[in-house]
CHARMM-style PDB file with segment names, atoms N, HN, CA, C and O in Angstrom:
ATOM      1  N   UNK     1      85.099 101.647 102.803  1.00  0.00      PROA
ATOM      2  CA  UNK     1      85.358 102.739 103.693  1.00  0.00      PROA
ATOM      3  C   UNK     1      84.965 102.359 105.131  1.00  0.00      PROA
ATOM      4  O   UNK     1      85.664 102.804 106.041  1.00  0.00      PROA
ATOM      5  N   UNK     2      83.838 101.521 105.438  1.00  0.00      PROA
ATOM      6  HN  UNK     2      83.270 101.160 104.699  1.00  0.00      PROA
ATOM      7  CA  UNK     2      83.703 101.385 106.494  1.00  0.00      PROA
ATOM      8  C   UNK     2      84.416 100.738 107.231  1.00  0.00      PROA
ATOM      9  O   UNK     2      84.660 101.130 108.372  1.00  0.00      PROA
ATOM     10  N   UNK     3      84.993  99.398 106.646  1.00  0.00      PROA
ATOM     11  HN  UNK     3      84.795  99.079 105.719  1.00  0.00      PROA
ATOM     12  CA  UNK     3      85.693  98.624 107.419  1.00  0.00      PROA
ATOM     13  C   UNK     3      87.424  99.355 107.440  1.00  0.00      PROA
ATOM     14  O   UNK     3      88.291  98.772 108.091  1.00  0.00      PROA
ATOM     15  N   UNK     4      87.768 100.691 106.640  1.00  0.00      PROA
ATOM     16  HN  UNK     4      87.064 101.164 106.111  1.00  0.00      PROA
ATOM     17  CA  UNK     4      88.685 100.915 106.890  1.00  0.00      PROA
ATOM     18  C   UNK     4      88.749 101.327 108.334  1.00  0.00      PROA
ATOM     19  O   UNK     4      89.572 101.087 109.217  1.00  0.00      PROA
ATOM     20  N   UNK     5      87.028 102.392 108.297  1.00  0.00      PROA
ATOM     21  HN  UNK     5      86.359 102.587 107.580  1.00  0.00      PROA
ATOM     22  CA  UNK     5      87.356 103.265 109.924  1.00  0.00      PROA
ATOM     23  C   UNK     5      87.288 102.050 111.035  1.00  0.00      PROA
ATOM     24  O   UNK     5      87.796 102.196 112.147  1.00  0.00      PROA
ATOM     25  N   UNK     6      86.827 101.220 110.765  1.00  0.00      PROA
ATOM     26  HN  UNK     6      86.414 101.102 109.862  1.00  0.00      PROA
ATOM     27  CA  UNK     6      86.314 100.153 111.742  1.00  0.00      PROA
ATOM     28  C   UNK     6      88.091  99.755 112.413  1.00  0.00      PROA
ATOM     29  O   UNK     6      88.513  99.841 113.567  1.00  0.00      PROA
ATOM     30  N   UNK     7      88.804  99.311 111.121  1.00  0.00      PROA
ATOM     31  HN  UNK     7      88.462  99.241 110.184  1.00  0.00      PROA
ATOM     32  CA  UNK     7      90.217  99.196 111.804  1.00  0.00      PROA
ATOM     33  C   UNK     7      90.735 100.593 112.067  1.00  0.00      PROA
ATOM     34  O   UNK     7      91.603 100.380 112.913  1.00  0.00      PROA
ATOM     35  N   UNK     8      90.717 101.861 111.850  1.00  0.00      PROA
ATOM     36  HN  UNK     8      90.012 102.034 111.163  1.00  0.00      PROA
ATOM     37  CA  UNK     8      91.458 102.579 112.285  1.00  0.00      PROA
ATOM     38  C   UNK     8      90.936 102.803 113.596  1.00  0.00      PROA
ATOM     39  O   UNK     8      91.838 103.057 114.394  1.00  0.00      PROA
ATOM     40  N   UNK     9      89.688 102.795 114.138  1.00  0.00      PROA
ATOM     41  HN  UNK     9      88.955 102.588 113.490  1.00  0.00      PROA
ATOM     42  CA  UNK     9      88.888 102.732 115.777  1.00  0.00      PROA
ATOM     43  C   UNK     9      89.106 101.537 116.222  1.00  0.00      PROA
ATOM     44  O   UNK     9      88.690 101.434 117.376  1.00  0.00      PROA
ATOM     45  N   UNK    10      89.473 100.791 115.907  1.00  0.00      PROA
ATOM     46  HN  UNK    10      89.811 100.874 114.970  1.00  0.00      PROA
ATOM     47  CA  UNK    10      89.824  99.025 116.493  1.00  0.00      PROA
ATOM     48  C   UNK    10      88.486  99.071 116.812  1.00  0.00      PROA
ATOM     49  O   UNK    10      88.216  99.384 117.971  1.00  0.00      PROA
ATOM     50  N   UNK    11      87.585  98.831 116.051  1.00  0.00      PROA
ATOM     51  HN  UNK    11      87.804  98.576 115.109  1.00  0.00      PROA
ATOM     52  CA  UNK    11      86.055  98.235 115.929  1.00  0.00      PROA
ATOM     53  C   UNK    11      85.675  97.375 115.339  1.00  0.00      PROA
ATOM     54  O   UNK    11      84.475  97.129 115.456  1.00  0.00      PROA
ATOM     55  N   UNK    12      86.501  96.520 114.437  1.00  0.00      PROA
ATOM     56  HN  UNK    12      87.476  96.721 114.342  1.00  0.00      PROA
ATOM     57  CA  UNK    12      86.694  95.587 113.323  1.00  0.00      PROA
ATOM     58  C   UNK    12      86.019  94.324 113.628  1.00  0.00      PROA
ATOM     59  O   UNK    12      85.278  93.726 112.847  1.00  0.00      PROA
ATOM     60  N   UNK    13      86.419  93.844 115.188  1.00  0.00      PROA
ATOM     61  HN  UNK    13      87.021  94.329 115.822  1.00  0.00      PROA
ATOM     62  CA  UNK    13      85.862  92.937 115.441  1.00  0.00      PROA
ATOM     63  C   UNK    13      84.026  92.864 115.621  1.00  0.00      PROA
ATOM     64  O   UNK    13      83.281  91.892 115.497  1.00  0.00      PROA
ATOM     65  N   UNK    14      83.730  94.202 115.931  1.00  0.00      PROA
ATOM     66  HN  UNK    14      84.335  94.992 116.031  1.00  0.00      PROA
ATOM     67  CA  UNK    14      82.539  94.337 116.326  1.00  0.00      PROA
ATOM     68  C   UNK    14      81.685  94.267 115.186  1.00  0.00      PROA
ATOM     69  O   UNK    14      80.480  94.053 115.320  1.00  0.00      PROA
ATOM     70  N   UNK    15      82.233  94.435 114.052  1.00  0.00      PROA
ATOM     71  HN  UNK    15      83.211  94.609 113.943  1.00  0.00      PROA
ATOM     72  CA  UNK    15      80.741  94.846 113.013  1.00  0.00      PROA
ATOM     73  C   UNK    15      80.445  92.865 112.384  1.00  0.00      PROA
ATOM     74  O   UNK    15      81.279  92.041 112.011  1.00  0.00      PROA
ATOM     75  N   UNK    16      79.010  92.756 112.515  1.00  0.00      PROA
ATOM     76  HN  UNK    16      78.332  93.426 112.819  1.00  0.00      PROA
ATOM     77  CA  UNK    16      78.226  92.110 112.052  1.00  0.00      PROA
ATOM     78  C   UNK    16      78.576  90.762 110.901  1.00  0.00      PROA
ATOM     79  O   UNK    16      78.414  89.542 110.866  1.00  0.00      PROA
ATOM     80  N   UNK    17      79.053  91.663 110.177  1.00  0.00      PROA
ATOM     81  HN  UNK    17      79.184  92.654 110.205  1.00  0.00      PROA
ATOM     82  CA  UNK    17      79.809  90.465 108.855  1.00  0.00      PROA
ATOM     83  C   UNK    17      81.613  90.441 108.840  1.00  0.00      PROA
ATOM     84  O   UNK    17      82.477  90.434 107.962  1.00  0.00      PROA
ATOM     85  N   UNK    18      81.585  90.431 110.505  1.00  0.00      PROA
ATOM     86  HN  UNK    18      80.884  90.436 111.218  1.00  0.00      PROA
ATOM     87  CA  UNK    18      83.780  89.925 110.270  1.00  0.00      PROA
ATOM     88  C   UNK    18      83.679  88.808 111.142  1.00  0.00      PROA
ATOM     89  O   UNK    18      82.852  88.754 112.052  1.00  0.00      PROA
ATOM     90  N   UNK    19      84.283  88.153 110.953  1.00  0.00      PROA
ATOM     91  HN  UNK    19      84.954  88.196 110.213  1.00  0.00      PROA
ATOM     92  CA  UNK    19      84.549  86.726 111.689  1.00  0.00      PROA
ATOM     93  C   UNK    19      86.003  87.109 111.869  1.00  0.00      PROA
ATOM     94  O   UNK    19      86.467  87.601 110.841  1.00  0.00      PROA
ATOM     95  N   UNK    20      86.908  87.022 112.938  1.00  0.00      PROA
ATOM     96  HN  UNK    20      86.531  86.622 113.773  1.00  0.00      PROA
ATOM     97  CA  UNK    20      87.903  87.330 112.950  1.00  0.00      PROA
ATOM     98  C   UNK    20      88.334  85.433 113.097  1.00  0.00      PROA
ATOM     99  O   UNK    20      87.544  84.584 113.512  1.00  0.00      PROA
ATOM    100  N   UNK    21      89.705  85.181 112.650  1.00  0.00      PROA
ATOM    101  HN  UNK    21      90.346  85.871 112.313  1.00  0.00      PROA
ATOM    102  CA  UNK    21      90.130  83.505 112.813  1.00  0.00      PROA
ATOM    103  C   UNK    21      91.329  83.520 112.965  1.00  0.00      PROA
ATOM    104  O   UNK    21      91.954  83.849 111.957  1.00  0.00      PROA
ATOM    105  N   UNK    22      91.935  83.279 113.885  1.00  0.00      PROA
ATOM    106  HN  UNK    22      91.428  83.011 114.704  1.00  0.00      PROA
ATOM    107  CA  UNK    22      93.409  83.104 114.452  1.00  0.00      PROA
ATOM    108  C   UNK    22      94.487  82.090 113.329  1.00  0.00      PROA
ATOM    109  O   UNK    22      93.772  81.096 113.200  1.00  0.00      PROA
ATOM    110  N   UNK    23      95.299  81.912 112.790  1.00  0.00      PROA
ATOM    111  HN  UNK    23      95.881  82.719 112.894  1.00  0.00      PROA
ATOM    112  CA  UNK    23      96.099  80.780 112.000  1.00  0.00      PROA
ATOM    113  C   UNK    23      97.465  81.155 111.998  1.00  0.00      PROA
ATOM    114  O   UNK    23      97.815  82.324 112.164  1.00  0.00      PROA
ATOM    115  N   UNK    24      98.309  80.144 111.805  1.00  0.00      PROA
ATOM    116  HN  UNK    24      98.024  79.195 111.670  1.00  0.00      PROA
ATOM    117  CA  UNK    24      99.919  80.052 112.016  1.00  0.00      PROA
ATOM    118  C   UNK    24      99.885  80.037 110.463  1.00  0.00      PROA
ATOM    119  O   UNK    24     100.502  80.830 109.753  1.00  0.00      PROA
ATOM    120  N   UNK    25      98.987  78.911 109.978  1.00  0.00      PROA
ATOM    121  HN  UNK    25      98.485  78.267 110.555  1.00  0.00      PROA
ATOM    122  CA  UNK    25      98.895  78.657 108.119  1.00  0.00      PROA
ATOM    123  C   UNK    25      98.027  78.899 107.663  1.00  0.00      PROA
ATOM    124  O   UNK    25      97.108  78.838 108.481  1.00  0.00      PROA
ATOM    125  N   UNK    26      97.597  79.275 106.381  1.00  0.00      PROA
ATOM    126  HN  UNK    26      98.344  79.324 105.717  1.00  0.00      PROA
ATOM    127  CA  UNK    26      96.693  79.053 105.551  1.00  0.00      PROA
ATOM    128  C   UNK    26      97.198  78.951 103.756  1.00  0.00      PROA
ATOM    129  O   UNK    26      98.020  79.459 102.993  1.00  0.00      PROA
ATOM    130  N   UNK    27      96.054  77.907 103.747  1.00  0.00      PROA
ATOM    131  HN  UNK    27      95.387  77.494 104.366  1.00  0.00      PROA
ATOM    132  CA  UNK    27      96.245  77.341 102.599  1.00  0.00      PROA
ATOM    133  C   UNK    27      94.986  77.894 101.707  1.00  0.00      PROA
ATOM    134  O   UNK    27      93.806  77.806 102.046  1.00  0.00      PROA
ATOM    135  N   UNK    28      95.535  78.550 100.355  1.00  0.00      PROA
ATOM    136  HN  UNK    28      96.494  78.622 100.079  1.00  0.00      PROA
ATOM    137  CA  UNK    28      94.648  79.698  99.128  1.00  0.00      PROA
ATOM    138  C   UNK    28      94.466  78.660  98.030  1.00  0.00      PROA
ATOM    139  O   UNK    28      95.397  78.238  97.343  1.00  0.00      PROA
ATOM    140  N   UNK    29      92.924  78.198  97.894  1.00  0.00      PROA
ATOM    141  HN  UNK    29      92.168  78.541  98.452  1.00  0.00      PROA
ATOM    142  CA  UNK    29      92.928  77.358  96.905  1.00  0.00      PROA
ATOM    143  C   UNK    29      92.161  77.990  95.925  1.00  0.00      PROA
ATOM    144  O   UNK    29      91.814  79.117  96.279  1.00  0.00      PROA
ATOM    145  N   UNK    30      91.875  77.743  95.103  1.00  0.00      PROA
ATOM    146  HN  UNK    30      92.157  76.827  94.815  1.00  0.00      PROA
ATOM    147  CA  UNK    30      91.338  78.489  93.601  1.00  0.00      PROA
ATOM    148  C   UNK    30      91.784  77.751  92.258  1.00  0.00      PROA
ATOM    149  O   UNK    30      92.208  76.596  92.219  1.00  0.00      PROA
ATOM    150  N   UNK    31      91.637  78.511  91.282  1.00  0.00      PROA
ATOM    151  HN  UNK    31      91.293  79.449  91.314  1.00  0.00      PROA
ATOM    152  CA  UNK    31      91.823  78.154  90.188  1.00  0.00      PROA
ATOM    153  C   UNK    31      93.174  77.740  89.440  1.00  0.00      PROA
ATOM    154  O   UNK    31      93.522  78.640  88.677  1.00  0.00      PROA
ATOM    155  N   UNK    32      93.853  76.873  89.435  1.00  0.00      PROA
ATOM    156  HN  UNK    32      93.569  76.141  90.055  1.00  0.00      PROA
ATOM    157  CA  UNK    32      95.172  76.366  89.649  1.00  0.00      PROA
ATOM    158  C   UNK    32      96.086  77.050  88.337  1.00  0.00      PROA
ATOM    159  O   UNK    32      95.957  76.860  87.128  1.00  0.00      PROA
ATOM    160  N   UNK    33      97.168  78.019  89.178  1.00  0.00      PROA
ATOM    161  HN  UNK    33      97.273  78.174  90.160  1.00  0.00      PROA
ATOM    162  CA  UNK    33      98.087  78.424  88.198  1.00  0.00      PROA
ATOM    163  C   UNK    33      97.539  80.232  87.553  1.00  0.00      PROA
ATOM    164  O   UNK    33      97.874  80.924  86.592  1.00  0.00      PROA
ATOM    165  N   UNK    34      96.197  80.462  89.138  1.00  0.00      PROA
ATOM    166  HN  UNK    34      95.925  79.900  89.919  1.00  0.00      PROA
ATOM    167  CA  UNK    34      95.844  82.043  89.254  1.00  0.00      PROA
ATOM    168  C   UNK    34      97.129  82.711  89.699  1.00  0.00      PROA
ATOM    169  O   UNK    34      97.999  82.092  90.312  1.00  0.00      PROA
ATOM    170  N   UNK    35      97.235  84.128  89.339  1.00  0.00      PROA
ATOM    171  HN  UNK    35      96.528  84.631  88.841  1.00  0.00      PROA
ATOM    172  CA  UNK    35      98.411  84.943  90.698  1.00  0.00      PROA
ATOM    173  C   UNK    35      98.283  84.709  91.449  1.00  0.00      PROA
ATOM    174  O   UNK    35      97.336  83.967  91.711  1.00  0.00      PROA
ATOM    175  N   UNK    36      99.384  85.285  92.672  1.00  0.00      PROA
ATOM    176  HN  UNK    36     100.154  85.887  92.460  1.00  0.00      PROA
ATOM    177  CA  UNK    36      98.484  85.567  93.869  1.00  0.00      PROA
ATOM    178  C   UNK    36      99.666  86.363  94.001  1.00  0.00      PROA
ATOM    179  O   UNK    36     100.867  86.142  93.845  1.00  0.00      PROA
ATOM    180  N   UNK    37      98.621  87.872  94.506  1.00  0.00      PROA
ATOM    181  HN  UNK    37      97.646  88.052  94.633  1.00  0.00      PROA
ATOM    182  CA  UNK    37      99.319  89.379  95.012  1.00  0.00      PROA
ATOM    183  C   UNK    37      99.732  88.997  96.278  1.00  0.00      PROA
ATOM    184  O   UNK    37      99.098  88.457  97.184  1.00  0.00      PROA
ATOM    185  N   UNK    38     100.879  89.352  96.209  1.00  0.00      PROA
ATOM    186  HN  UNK    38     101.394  89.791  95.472  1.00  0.00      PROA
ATOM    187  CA  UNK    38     101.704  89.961  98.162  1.00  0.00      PROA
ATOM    188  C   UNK    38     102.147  91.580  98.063  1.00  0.00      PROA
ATOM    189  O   UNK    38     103.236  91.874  97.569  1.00  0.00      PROA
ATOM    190  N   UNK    39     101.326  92.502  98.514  1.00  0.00      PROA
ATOM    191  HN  UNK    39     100.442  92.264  98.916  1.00  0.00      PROA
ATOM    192  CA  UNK    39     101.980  93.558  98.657  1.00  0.00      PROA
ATOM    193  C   UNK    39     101.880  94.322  97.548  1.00  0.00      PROA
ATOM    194  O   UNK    39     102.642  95.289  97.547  1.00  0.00      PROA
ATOM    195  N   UNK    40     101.017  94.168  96.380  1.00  0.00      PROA
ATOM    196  HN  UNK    40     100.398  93.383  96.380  1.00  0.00      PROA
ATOM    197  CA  UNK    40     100.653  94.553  95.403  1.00  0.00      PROA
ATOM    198  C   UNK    40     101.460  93.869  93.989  1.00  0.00      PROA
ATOM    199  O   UNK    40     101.063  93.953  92.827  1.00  0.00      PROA
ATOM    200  N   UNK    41     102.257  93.426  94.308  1.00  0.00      PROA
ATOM    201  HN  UNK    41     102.580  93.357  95.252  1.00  0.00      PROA
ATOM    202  CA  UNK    41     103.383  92.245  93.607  1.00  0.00      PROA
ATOM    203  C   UNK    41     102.713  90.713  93.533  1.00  0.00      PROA
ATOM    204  O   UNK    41     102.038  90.158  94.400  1.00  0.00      PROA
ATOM    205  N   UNK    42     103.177  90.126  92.012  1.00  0.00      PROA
ATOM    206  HN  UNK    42     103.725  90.576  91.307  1.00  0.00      PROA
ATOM    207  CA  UNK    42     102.749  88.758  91.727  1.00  0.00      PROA
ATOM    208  C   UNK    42     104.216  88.184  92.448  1.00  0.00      PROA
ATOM    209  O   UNK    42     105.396  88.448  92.216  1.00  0.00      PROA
ATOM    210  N   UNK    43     103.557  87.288  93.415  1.00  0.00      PROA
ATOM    211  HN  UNK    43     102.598  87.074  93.603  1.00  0.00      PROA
ATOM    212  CA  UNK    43     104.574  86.550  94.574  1.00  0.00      PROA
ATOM    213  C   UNK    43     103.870  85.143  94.350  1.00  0.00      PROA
ATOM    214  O   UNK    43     104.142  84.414  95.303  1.00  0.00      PROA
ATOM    215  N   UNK    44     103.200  84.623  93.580  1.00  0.00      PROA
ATOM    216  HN  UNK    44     102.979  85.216  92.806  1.00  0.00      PROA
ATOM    217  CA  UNK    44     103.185  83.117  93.776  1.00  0.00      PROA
ATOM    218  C   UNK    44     101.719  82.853  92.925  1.00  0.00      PROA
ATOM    219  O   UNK    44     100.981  83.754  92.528  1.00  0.00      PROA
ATOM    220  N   UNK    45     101.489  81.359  92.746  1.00  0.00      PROA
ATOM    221  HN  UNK    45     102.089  80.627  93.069  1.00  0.00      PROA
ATOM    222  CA  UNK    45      99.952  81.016  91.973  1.00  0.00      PROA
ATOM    223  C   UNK    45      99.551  79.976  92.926  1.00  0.00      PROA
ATOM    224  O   UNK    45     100.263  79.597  93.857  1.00  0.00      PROA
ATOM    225  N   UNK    46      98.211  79.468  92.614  1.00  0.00      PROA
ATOM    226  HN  UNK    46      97.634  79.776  91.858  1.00  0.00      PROA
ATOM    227  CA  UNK    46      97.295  78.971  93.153  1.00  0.00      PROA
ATOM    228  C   UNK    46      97.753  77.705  92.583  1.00  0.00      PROA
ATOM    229  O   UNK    46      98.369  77.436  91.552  1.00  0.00      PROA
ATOM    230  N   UNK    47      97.195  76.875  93.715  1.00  0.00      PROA
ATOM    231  HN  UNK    47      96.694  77.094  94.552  1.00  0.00      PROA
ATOM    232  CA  UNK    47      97.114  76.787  94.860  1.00  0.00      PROA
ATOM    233  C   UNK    47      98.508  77.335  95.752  1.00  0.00      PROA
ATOM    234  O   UNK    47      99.656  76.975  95.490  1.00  0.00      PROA
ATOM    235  N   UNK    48      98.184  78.146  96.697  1.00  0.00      PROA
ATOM    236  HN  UNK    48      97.251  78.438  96.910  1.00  0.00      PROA
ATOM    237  CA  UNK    48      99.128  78.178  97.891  1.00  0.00      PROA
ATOM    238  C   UNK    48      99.070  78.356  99.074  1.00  0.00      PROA
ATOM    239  O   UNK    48      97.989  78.307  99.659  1.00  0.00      PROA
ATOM    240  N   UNK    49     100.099  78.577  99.634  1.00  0.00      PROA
ATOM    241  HN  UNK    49     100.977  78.616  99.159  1.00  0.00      PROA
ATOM    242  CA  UNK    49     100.297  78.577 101.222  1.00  0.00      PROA
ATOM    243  C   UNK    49     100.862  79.596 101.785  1.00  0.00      PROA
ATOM    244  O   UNK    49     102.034  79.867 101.524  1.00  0.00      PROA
ATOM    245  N   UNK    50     100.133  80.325 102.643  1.00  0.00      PROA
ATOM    246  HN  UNK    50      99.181  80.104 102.854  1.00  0.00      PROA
ATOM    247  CA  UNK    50     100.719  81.317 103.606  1.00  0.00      PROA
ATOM    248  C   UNK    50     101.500  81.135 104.744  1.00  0.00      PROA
ATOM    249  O   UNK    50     101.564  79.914 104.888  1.00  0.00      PROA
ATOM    250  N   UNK    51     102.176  81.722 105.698  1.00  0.00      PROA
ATOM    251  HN  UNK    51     102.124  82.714 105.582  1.00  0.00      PROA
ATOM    252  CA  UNK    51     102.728  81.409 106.792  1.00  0.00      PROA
ATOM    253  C   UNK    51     103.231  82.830 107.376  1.00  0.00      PROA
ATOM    254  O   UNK    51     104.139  83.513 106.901  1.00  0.00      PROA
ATOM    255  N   UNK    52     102.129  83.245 108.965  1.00  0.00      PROA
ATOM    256  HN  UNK    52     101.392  82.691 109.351  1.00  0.00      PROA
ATOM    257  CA  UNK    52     102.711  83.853 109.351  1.00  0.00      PROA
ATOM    258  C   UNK    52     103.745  84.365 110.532  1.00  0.00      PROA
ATOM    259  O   UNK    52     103.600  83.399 111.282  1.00  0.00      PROA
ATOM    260  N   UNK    53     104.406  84.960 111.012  1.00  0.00      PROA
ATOM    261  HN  UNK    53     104.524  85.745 110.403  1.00  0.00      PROA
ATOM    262  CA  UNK    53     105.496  84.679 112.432  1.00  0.00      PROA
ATOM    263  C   UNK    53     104.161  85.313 113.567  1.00  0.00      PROA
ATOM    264  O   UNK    53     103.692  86.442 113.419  1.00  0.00      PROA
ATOM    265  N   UNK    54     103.806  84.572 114.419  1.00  0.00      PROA
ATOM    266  HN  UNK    54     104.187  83.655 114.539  1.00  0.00      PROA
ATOM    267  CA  UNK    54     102.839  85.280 115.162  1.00  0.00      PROA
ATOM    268  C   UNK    54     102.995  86.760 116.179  1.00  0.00      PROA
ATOM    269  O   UNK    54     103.857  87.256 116.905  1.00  0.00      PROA
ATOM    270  N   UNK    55     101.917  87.011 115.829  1.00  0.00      PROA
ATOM    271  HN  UNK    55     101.217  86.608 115.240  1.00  0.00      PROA
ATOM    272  CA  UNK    55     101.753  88.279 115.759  1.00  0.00      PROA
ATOM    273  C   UNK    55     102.349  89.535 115.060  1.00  0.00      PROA
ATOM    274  O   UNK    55     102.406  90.698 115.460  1.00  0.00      PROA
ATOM    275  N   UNK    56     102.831  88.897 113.756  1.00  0.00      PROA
ATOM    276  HN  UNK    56     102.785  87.952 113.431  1.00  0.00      PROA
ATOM    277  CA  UNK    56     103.584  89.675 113.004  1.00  0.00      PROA
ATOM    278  C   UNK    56     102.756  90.581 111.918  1.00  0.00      PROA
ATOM    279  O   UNK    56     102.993  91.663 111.383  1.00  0.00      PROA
ATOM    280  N   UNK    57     101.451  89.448 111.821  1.00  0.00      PROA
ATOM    281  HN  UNK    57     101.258  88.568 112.256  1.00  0.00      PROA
ATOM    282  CA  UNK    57     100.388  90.286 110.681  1.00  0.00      PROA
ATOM    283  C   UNK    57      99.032  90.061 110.689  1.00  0.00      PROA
ATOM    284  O   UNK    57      98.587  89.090 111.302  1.00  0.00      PROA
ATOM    285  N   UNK    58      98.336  90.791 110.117  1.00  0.00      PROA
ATOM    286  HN  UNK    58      98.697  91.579 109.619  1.00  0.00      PROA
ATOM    287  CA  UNK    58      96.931  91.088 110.952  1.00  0.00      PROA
ATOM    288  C   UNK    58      96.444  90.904 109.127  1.00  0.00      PROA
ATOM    289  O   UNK    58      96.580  91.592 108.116  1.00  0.00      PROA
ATOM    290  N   UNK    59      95.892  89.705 109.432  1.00  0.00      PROA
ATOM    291  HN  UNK    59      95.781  89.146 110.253  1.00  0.00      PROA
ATOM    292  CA  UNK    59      94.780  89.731 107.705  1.00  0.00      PROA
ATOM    293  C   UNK    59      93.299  89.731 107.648  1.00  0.00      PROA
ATOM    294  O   UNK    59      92.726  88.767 108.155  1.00  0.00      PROA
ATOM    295  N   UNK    60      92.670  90.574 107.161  1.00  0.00      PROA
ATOM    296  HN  UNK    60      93.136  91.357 106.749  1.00  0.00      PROA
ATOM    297  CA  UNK    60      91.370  90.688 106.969  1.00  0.00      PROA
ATOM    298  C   UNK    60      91.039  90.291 105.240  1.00  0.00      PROA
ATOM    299  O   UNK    60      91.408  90.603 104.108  1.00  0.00      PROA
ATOM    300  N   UNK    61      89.804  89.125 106.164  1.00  0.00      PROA
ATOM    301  HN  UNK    61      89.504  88.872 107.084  1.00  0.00      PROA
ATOM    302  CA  UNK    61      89.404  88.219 105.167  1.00  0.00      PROA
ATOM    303  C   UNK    61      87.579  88.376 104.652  1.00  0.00      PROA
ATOM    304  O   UNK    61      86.772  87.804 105.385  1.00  0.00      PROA
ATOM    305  N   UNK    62      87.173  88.953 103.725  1.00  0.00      PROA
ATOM    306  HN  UNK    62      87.829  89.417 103.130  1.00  0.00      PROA
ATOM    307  CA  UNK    62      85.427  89.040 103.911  1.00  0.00      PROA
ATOM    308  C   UNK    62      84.855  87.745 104.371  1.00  0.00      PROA
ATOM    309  O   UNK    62      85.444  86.679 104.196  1.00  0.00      PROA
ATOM    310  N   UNK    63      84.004  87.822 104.806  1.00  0.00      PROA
ATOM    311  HN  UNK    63      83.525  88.689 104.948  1.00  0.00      PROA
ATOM    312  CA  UNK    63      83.080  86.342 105.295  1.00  0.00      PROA
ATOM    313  C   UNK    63      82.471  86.057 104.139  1.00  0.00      PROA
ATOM    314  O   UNK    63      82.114  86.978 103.404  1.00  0.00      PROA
ATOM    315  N   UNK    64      82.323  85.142 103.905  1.00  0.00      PROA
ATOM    316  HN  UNK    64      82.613  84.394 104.502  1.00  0.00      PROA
ATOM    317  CA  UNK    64      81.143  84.270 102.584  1.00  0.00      PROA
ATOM    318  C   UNK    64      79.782  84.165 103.051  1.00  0.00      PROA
ATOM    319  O   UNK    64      79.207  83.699 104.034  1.00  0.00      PROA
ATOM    320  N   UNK    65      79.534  84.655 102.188  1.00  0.00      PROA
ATOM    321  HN  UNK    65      80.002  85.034 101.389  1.00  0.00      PROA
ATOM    322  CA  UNK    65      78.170  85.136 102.600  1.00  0.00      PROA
ATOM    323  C   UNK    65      77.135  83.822 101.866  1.00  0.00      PROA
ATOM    324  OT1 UNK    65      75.911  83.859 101.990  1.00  0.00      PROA
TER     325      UNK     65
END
């Protein structure tokens, strides 16, 4: 809940545990031949690769703690 209001106030960047990280790619590694959800839909398995058109999408990622 918090980090929802945090993006609905555009405060997201401010709280403590977000690292915000700019990328054209990213590459999802894990357990080989996991799902992987797009949009609530199985769209692909692990290992994979993202790609987005810039400034087309905004992804929030938890930090590792």
């Amino acid at each position: 809940m918090r980090y929802g209001l945090a993006v609905f106030l555009d405060r997201l960047p401010k709280l403590h545990d977000v690292h915000l990280i700019t990328a054209a790619n990213v590459r999802v590694l894990g357990p080989a031949g996991q799902p992987v959800q797009g949009d609530g839909d199985i769209v692909s398995a692990l290992p994979t690769e993202v790609s987005v058109l810039p400034g087309a999408l905004r992804v929030l990622v938890p930090r590792r703690t």
